[in-house]
C-alpha positions in Angstrom: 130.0 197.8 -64.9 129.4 196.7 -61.4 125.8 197.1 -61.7 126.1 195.0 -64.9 128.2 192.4 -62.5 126.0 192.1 -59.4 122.9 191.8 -62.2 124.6 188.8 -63.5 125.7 187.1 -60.6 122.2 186.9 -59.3 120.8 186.3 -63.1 123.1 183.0 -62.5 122.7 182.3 -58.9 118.9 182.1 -59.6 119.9 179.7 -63.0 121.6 177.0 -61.0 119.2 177.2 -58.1 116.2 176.7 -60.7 118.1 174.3 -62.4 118.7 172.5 -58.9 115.5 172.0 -57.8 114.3 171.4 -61.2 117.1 168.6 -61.1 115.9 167.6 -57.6 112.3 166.9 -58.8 113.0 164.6 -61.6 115.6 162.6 -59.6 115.6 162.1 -55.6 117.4 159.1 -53.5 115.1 157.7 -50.3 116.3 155.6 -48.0 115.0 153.3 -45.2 114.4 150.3 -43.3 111.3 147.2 -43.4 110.1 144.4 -41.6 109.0 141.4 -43.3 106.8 138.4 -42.4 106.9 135.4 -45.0 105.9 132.1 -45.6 107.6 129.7 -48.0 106.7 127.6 -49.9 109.0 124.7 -51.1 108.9 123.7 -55.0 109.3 120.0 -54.7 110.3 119.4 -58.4 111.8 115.8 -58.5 112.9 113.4 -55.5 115.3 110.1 -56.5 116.1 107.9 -54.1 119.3 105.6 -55.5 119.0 107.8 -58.8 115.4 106.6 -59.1 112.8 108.8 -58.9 109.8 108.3 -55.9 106.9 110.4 -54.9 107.6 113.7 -54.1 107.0 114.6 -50.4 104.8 116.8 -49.0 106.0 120.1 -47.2 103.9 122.1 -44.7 104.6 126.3 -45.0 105.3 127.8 -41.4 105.4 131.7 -41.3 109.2 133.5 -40.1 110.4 137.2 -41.2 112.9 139.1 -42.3 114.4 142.2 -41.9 116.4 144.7 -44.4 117.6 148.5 -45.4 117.0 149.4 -49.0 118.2 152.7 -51.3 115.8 154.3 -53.4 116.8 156.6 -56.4 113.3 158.1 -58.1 113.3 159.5 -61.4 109.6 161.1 -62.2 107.3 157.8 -61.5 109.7 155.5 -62.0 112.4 154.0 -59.5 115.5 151.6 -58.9 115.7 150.2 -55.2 118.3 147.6 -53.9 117.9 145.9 -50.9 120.2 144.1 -48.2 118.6 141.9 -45.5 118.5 138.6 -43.4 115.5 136.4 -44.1 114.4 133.2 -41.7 112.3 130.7 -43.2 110.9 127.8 -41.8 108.6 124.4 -43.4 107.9 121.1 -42.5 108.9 118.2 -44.6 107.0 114.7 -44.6 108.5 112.1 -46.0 107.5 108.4 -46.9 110.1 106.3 -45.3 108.8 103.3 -48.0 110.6 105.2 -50.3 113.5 104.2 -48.9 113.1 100.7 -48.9 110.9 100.4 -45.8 108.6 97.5 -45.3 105.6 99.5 -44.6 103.9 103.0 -45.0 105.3 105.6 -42.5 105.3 109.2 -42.4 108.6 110.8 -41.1 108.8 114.8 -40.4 111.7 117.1 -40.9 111.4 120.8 -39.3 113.6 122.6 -41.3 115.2 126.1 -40.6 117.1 128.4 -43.4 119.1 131.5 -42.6 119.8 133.8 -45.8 121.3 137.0 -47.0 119.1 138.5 -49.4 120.0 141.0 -52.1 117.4 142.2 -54.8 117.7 144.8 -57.3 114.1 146.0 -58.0 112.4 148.0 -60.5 109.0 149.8 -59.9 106.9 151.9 -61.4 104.1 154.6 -60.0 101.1 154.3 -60.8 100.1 156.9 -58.2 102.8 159.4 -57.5 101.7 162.2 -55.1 103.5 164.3 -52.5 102.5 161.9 -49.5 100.9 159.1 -51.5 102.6 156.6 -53.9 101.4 152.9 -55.5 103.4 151.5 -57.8 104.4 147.7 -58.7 107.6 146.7 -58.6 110.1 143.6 -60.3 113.6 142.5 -60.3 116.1 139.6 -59.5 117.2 138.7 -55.9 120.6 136.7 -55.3 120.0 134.3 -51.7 123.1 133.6 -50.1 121.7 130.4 -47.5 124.8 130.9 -44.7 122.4 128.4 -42.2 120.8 125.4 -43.5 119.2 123.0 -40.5 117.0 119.5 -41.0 115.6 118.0 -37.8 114.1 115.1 -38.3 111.5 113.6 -36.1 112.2 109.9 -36.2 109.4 107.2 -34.9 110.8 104.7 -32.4 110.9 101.7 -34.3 112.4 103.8 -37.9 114.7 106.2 -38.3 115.9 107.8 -41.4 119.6 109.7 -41.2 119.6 112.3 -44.4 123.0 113.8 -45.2 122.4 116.4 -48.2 124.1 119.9 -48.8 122.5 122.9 -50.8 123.5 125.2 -53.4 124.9 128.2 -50.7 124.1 131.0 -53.7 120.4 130.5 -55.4 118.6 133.0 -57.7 115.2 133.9 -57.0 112.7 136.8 -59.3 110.3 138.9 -57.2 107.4 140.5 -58.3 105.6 142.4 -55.8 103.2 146.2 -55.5 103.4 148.6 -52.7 101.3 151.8 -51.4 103.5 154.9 -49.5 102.1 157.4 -47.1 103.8 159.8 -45.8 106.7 157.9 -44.8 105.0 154.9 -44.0 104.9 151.9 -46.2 103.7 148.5 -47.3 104.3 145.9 -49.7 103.5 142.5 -50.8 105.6 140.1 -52.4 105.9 136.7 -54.3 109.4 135.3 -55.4 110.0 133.0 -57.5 113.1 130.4 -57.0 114.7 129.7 -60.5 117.9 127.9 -59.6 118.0 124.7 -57.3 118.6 124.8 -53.7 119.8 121.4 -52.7 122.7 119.0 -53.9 122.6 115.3 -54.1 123.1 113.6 -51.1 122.9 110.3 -49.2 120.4 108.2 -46.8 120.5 105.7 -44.1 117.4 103.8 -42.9 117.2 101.7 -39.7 113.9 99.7 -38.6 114.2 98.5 -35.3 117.5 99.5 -34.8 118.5 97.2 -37.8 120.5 98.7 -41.2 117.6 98.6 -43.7 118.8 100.2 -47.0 121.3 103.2 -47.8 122.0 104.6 -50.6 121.8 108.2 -52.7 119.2 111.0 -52.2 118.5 113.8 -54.2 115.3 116.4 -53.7 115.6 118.6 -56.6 113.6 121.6 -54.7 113.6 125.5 -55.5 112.2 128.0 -52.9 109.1 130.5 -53.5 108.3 133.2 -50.9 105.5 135.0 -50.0 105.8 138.4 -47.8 104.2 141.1 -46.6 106.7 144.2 -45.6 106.0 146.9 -43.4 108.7 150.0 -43.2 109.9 153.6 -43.0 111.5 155.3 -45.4 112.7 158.5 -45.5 
C-alpha cells in the first residue's frame, strides 16, 4: 500500500507539472517598456469662420515621441497587449488671415503643442513565432485623453489674429501597425487613425494695425492621424 501511494503521488506530481508547462506554452504574459518617435499629421476636415465654411489651412508635421509600458498575454501565435503611455505631438498651422475678414492675403503660423495619455487595446497575430524571433501585425482601438493643448500664434506686425477654441479632452483613435521581436528586443511601426473630432467651436478676433477688424465664431473641425516608429524591451 505505501508502494502503491508513493507510485501515485509521483504518477500525479508528473500530471500537473506536464499539464503546467503544457499550460504555460499555449498561454504566457510579457511585459515591457518602448520608446516612440511620431509625427502627426492633422486631418483638416472642415474650417467655418462665422458658421461659413473657408479654405481649409495648411498644417506642417513636426516629429515628437512618446513613451509607454504595455502587458502582453500570448496564446499560441496570437496575442492581446494594452498599453499606457504619454505621447507629445507637435505641427504647424498656417492660416489665411483673409479668411477672417482681412483686406489682403496673409499667412499667419500657429506652433502648436499636444500632451496626451494614451491607452490602446491591441490585437496581433504571428505570423513568425519562434523562440527568439517573432513578426506579427497587430490592430485595435486607442482612447487619447489630451490633458495639455497649447496654440502659439506668430502674429505679423501690422495683423494679429487672437483664436480662443477648446478641444474634445477624450478622442478615439484605431491603430494599425506590424512589429518584429528578437530576443527581447523589439520594433514596431504604426499608423492611427483619429475617428472622433478633436477640437470644439470657438471664437476669433482680428486686428490690422492695431484696429478691431472682424470677430466672430471659429470652428476647425480637425481629427488627429499618427505615425510612429517604437523601439522597446520586453521581457
Amino acid at each position: 500500500m505505501k508502494r502503491v501511494s508513493i507510485l501515485l503521488f509521483f504518477l500525479t506530481t508528473a500530471i500537473i507539472t506536464a499539464f503546467a508547462q503544457e499550460r504555460e506554452k499555449r498561454c504566457s504574459f510579457n511585459y515591457g517598456v518602448s520608446f516612440s518617435v511620431n509625427a502627426p499629421f492633422v486631418n483638416e476636415r472642415k474650417m467655418f469662420v462665422d458658421w461659413v465654411e473657408v479654405d481649409k489651412p495648411s498644417d506642417d508635421t513636426k516629429i515628437a515621441g512618446s513613451l509607454s509600458i504595455f502587458g502582453r498575454l500570448n496564446f499560441k501565435r496570437n496575442y492581446i497587449q494594452i498599453e499606457a503611455g504619454n505621447s507629445f505631438m507637435r505641427d504647424e498651422t498656417s492660416f489665411n488671415v483673409k479668411n477672417f475678414g482681412a483686406t489682403t492675403d496673409n499667412f499667419i503660423k500657429s506652433d502648436n503643442l499636444a500632451i496626451t495619455l494614451d491607452v490602446p487595446l491591441l490585437y496581433g497575430y504571428n505570423f513568425i513565432n519562434r523562440e527568439k524571433y517573432e513578426f506579427s501585425l497587430f490592430a485595435g482601438p486607442k482612447m487619447r485623453y489630451t490633458y495639455l493643448n497649447r496654440e502659439n500664434i506668430e502674429n505679423s506686425d501690422s495683423t494679429t489674429l487672437i483664436i480662443d477654441e477648446d478641444i474634445h479632452p477624450v478622442s478615439a483613435c484605431c491603430i494599425i501597425g506590424m512589429g518584429a521581436k528578437i530576443s527581447n528586443l523589439f520594433v514596431d511601426f504604426r499608423y492611427e487613425f483619429g475617428i472622433t473630432v478633436h477640437n470644439k467651436p470657438g471664437t476669433y478676433m482680428l486686428y490690422e494695425n492695431d484696429v478691431l477688424t472682424s470677430k466672430g465664431s471659429l470652428y476647425a473641425k480637425r481629427s488627429i492621424n499618427l505615425l510612429s516608429f517604437s523601439l522597446g524591451v520586453i521581457l
